[in-house]
C-alpha positions as semicolon CSV with decimal commas, in nm:
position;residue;x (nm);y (nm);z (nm)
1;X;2,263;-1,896;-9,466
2;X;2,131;-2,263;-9,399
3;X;1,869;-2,300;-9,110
4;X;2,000;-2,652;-9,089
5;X;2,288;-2,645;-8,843
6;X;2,492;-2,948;-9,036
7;X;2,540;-2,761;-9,306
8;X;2,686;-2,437;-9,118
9;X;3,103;-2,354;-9,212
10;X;3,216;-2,229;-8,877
11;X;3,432;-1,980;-9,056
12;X;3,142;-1,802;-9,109
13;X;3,140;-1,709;-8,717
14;X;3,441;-1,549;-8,666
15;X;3,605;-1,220;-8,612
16;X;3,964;-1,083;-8,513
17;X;4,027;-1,144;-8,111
18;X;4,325;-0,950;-8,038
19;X;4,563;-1,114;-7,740
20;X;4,553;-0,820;-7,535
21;X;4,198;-0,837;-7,550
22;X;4,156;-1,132;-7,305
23;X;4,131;-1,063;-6,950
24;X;4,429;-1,287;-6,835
25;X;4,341;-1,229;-6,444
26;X;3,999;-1,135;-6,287
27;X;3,891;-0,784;-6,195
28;X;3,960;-0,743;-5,816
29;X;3,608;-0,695;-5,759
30;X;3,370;-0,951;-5,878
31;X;3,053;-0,748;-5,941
32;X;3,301;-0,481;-6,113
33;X;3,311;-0,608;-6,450
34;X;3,070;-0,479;-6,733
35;X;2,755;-0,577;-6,901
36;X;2,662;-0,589;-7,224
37;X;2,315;-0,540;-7,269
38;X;2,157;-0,598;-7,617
39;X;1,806;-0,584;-7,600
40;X;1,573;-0,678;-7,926
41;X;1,847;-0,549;-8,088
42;X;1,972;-0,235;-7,913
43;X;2,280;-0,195;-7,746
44;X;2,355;-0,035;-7,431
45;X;2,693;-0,078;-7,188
46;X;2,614;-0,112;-6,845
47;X;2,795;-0,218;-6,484
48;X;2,754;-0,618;-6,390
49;X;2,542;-0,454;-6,106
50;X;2,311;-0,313;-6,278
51;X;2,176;-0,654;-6,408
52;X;1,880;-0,670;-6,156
53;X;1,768;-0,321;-6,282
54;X;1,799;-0,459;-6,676
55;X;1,615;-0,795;-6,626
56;X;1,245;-0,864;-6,733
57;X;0,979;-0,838;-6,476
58;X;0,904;-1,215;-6,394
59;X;1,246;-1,389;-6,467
60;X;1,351;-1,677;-6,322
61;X;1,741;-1,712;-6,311
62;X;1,880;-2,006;-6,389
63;X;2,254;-2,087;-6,258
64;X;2,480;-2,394;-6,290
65;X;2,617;-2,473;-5,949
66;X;2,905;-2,689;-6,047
67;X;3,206;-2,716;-5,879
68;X;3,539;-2,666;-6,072
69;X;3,816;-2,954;-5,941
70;X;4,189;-2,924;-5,941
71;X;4,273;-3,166;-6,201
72;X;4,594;-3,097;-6,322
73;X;4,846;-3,311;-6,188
74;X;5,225;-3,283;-6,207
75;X;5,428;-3,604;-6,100
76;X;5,743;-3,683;-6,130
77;X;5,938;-3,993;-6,337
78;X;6,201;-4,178;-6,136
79;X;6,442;-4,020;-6,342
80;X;6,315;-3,684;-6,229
81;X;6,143;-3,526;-6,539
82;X;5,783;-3,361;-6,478
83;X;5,486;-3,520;-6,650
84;X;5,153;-3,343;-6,674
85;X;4,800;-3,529;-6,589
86;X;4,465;-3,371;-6,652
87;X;4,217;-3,585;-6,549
88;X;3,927;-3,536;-6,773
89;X;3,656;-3,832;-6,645
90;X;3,610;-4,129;-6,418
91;X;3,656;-4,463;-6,576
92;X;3,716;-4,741;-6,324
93;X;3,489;-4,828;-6,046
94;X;3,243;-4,505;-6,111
95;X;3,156;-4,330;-6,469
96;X;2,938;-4,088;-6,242
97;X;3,114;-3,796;-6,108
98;X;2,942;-3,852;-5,742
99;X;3,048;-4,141;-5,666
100;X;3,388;-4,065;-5,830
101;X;3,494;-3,832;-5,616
102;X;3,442;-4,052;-5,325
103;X;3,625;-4,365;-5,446
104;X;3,922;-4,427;-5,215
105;X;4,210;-4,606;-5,264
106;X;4,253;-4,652;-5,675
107;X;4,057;-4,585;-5,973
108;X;4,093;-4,486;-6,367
109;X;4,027;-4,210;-6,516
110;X;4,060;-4,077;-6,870
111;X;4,364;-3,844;-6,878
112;X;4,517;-3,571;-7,102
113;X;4,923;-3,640;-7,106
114;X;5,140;-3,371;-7,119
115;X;5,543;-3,446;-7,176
116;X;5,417;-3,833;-7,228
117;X;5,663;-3,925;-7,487
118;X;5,926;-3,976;-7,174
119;X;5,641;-4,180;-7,026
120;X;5,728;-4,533;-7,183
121;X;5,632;-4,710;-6,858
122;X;5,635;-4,774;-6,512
123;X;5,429;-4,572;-6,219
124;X;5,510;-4,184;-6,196
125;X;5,495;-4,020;-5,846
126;X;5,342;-3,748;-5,676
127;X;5,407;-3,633;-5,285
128;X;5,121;-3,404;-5,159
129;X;4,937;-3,298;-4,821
130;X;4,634;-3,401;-4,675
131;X;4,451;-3,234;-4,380
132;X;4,808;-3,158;-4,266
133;X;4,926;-3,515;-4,337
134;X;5,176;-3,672;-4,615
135;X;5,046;-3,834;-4,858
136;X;5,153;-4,001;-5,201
137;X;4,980;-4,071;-5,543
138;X;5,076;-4,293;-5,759
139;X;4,979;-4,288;-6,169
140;X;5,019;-4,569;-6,382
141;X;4,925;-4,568;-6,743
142;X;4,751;-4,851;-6,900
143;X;4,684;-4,775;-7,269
144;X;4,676;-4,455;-7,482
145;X;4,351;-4,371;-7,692
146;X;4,286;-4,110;-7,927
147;X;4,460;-3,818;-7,782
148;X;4,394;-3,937;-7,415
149;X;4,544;-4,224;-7,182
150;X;4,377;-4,454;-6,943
151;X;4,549;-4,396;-6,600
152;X;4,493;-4,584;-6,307
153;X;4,533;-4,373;-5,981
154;X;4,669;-4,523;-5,590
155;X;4,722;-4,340;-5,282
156;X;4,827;-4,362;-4,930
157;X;4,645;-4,286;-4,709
158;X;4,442;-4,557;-4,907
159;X;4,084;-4,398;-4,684
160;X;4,144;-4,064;-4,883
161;X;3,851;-3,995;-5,106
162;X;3,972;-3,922;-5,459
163;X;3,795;-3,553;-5,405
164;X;4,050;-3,514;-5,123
165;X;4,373;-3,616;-5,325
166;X;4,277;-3,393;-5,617
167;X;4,217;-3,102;-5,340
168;X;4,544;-3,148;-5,220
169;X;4,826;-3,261;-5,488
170;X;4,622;-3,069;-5,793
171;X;4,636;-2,752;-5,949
172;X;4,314;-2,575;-6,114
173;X;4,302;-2,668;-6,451
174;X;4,263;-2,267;-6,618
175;X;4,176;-2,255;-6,946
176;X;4,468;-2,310;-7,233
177;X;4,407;-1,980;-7,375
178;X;4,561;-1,823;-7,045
179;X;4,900;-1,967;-7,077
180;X;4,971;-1,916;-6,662
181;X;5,018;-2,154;-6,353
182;X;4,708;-2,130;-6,125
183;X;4,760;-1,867;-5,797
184;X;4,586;-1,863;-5,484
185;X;4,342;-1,574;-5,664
186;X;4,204;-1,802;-5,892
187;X;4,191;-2,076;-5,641
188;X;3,875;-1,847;-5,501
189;X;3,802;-1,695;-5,852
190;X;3,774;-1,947;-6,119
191;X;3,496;-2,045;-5,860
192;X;3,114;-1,910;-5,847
193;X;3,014;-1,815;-5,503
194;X;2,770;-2,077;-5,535
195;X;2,948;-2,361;-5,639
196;X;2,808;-2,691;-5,438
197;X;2,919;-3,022;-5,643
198;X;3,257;-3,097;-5,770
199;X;3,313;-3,236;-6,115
200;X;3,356;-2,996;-6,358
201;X;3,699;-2,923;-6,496
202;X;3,636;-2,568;-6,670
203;X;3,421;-2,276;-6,482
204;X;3,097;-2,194;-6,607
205;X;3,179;-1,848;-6,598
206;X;2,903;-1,655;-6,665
207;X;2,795;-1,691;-6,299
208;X;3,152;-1,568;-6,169
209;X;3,058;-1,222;-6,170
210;X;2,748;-1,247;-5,923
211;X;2,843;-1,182;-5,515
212;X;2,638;-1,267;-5,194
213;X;2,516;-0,869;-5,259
214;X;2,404;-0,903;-5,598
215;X;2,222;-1,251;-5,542
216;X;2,028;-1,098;-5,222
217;X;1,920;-0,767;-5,417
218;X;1,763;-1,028;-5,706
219;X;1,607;-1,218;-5,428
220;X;1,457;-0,888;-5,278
221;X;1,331;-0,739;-5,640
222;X;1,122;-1,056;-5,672
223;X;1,360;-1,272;-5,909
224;X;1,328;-1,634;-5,916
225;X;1,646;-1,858;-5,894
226;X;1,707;-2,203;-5,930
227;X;2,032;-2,459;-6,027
228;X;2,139;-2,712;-6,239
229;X;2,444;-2,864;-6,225
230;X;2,606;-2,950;-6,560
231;X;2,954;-3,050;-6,471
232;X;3,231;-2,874;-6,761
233;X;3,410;-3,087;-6,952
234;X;3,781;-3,005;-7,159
235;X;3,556;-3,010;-7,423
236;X;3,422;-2,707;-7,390
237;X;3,804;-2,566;-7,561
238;X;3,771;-2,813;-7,844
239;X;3,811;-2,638;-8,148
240;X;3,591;-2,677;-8,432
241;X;3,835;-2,849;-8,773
242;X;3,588;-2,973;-8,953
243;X;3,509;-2,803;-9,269
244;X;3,074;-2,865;-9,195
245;X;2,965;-2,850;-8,863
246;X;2,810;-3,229;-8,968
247;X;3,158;-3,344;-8,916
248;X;3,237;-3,190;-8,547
249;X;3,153;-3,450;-8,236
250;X;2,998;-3,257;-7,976
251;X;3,134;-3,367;-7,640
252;X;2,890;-3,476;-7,400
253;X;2,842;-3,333;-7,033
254;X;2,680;-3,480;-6,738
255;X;2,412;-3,357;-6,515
256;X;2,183;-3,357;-6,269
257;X;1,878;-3,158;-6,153
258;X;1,584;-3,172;-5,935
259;X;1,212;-3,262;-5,956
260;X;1,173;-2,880;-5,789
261;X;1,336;-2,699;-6,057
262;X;1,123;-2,902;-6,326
263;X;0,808;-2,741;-6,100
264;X;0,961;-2,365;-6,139
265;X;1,001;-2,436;-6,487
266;X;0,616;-2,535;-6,519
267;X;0,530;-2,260;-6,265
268;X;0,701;-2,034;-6,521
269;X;0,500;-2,052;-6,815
270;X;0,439;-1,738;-7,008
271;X;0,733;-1,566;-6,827
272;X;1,091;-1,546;-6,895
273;X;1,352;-1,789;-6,829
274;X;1,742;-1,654;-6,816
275;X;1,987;-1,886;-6,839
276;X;2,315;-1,796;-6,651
277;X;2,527;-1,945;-6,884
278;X;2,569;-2,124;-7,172
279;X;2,604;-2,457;-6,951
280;X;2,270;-2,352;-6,810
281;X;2,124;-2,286;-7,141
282;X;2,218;-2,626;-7,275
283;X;2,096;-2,790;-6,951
284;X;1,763;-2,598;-7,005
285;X;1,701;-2,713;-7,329
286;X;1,772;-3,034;-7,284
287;X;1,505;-3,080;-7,048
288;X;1,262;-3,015;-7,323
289;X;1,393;-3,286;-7,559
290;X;1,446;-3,553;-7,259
291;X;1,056;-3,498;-7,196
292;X;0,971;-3,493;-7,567
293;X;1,148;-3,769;-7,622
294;X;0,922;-3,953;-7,342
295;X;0,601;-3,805;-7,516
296;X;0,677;-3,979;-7,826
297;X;0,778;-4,332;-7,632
298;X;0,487;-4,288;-7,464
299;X;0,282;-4,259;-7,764
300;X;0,446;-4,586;-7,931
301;X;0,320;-4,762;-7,607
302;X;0,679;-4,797;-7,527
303;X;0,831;-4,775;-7,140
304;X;1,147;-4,512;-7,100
305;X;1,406;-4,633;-7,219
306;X;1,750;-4,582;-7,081
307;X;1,839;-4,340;-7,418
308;X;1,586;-4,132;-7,306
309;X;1,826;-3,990;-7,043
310;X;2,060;-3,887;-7,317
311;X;2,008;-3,568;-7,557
312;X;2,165;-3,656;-7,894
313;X;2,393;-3,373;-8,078
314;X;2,145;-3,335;-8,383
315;X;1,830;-3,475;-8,194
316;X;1,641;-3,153;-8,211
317;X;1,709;-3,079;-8,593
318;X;1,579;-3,484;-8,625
319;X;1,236;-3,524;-8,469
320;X;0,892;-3,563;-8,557
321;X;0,564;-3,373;-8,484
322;X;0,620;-3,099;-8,219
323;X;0,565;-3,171;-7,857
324;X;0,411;-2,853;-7,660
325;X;0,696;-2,739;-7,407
326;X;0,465;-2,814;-7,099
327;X;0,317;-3,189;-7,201
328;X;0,742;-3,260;-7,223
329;X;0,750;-3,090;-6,866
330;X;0,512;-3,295;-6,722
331;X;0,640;-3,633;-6,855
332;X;0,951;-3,586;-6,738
333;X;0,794;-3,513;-6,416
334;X;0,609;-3,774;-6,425
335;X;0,943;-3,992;-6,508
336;X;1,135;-3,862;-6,233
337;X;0,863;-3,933;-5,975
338;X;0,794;-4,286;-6,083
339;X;1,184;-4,349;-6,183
340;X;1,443;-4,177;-5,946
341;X;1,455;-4,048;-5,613
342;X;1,362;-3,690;-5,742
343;X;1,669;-3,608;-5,895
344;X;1,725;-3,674;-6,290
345;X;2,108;-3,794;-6,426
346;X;2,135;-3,757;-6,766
347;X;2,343;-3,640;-7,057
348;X;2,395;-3,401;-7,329
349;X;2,559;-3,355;-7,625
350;X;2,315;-3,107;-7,771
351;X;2,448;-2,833;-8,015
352;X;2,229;-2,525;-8,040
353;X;2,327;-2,351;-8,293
354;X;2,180;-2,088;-8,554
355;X;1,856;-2,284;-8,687
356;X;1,770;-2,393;-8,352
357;X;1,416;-2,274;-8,175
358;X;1,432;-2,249;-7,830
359;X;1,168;-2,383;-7,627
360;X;1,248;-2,310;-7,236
361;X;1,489;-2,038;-7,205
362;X;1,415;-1,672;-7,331
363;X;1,759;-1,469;-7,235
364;X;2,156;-1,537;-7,208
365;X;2,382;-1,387;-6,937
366;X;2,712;-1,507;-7,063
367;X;3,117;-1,398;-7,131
368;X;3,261;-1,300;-7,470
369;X;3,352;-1,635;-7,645
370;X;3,589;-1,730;-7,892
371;X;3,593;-1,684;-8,270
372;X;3,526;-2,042;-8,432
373;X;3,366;-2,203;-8,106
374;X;3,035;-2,380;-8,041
375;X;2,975;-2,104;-7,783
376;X;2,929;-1,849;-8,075
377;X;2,743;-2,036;-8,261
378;X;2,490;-2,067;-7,931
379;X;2,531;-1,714;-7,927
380;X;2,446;-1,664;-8,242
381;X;2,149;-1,960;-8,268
382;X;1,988;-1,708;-7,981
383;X;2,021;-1,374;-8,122
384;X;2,094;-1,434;-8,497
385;X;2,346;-1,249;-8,689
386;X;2,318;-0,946;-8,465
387;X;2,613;-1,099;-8,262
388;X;2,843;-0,953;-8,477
389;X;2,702;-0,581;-8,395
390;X;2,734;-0,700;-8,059
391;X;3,131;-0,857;-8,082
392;X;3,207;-0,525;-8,276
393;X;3,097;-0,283;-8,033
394;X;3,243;-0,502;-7,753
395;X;3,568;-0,481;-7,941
396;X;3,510;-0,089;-8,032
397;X;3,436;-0,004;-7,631
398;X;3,714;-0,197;-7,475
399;X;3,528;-0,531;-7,326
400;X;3,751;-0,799;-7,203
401;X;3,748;-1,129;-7,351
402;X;3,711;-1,469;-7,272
403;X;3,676;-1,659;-6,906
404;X;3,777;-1,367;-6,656
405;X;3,646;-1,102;-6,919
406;X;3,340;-0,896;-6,915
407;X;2,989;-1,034;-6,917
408;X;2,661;-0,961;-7,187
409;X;2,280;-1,029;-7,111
410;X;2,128;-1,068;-7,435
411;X;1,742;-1,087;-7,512
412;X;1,662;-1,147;-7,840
């Protein structure tokens, strides 16, 4: 098989998911679920509680501490019929989440449509509560892209923050693959116990497993921990059609993290890094190219430019002369401190994929993904073509699938 990721067939990661296979609710007890664990190759089955027993000596955990927002909207026509709105990202005043979520009074985002054929014009409505109070919203769409709309958002009470309309007239957006209306369960599930900043509109759900309990006992055995927030895009459920993976657009995903977690990562040398999450995982890594990618403008005598907060799909399997993991550490340090106010905003549309080397993280604590999906092929860039040992005995032992399914921690 190719080491060069562009010239990688997706078919070639795939294997038979049957429908009653994925977990369509979550277990009533978070920590209850099971855990893979392949280690260097072995394969043992284990209880999600167990984890801090399984872990290397010396790991620092890694989690993504996004928030997921209810962004599936249902307003109604003036003739009565129901149209769908599932707002994907801020257009119009903000393009940053932050400040997106705080916007009151109007603003655009980039929607999905659903029954938007019966759409041909006008404003559709949508009656909600606010801290106990009415409230209306009011969608109006201004032009239709590529499989998405531009829709421009009022409400009264005008002072609402956007975070507080989508809190109270939207619905968690689940993913497609569950077919159900959200309930009040997932309105507490499909969130981490540490979730902190809204934005993201798909869990990262490798983290929803781990309780208040489970966190303290990794804090007491002598784990490290430490956040990112990468904030989930609809994109994460786009399906691979290309024939070559040189033809699939990677969507890109904000985020954000901190000069301190930069300093664990130095402080970390020589010992493992777990990334909770494939979100986490691409976060990681794309530390190491945004720093890389400031070694080599430094050597050019260049200042940073703006691109340099941006981590291009096929950037890694495109550069140069190797840049040791800690000199692109300490430049992006370095960046940060002279640059921001100790907190980096960037992008990524990286695709790890088999042929990649990693450079920051050494383990995986992640879900069962899909057949065909860029998550596999992650999978599958870490551990190489032992996922399919692992996907078959997951099948063989009766793991469930998908978002609310069972969890893995895989060291290669």
């Amino acid at each position: 098989m190719s080491t060069d990721p562009r010239q990688l067939s997706i078919q070639d990661f795939t294997y038979a998911l049957p429908a009653e296979r994925i977990a369509p609710e979550p277990l009533p007890d978070r920590g209850g679920s099971r855990l893979l664990l392949s280690r260097s190759g072995r394969i043992q089955d284990r209880q999600f509680r167990d984890l801090p027993a399984e872990l290397p000596a010396g790991s620092l955990l890694v989690f993504n501490d996004t928030r997921v927002v209810r962004a599936r909207l249902f307003a109604r026509r003036p003739s009565g019929g129901q149209v769908e709105l599932f707002c994907l990202e801020p257009v119009a005043p903000h393009r940053a989440i932050e400040p997106a979520m705080q916007q009151t009074g109007e603003c655009v985002w980039k929607c999905l449509v659903g029954n938007g054929k019966r759409w041909k014009s006008g404003p559709v409505l949508l009656e909600f509560e606010a801290n106990g109070q009415p409230a209306t919203l009011q969608a109006e769409r201004l032009e239709a892209g590529d499989g998405f709309s531009l829709v421009r958002f009022s409400w009264q009470p005008g002072e609402l923050p956007f975070a507080e309309v989508l809190r109270g007239a939207g619905h968690l957006p689940l993913p497609p693959y569950l077919n159900r209306a959200d309930t009040d369960v997932d309105a507490v599930r499909y969130q981490t116990v540490y979730a902190a900043h809204e934005g993201a509109v798909a869990a990262p759900t490798a983290g929803l497993h781990f309780t208040p309990e489970i966190l303290e006992q990794l804090r007491q055995q002598g784990f490290g921990t430490a956040q990112v927030t990468l904030h989930v895009g609809a994109g994460t459920f786009q399906p691979v059609k290309a024939g070559q993976m040189a033809g699939h657009a990677m969507h890109g995903e904000p985020f954000v993290v901190s000069a301190g977690l930069i300093r664990q990562l130095q402080a970390q040398a020589g010992q493992p890094v777990i990334a909770v999450g494939t979100t986490s995982m691409r976060t990681l890594e794309s530390l190491y190219w945004l720093g890389a990618g400031l070694v080599r403008a430094a050597g050019r005598g260049s200042t940073p430019p703006d691109a340099a907060l941006h981590v291009g799909q096929w950037q890694p399997y495109e550069e140069g002369a190797e840049v040791a993991v800690a000199a692109a550490l300490q430049a992006l340090l370095a960046y940060m401190e002279q640059y921001t106010d100790g907190e980096l905003r960037a992008t990524t549309q990286l695709l790890i994929a088999p042929g990649y080397r990693f450079r920051i993280v050494q383990g995986l604590i992640t879900n069962f993904h899909q057949p065909e999906s860029t998550l596999l092929l992650l999978v599958a860039a870490l551990i190489g073509e032992h996922w399919r040992q692992v996907y078959e005995h997951a099948l063989a032992q009766g793991y469930r699938f998908l978002s609310y399914g069972d969890s893995s921690l895989l060291l290669p």
